[in-house]
C-alpha positions, 0 to 999 in steps of 0.5 A: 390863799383863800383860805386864811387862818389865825396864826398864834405866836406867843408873845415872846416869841413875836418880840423876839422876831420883831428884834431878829428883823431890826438886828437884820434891817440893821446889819442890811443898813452896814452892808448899803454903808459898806459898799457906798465906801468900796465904790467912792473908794473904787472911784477915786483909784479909776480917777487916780489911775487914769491921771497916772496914764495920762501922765505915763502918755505924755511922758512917752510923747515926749520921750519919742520926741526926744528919741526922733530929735536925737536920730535925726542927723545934724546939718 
């Protein structure tokens, strides 16, 4: 790249270009929007999920509590 010529654009397609490259900065900027949602979206479901296993464990808990109670004879 020593060697570096002039490149001639004609001027209208240089401003074509440059509304190409916002139109293309634009979109890039919906798509960073875009996938901040999915993963706040993704990390409310994990959060959600994790509450619901919790909840299902200590319900198993009790459940076996409940079972062992009920198997044990009475004296």
């Amino acid at each position: 790249m020593a060697n570096q010529t002039p490149v001639f654009v004609k001027i209208d397609e240089y401003k074509e270009v440059l509304q190409v490259m916002e139109l293309i900065k634009s979109k890039l900027e919906q798509a960073k929007t875009t996938l901040n949602k999915v993963n706040q979206i993704k990390t409310q479901e994990d959060n959600e999920l994790a509450a619901w296993q919790q909840a299902l464990a200590e319900v198993e808990k009790k459940v076996e509590f409940i079972d062992q109670k009920l198997l044990q004879p009475s004296n």
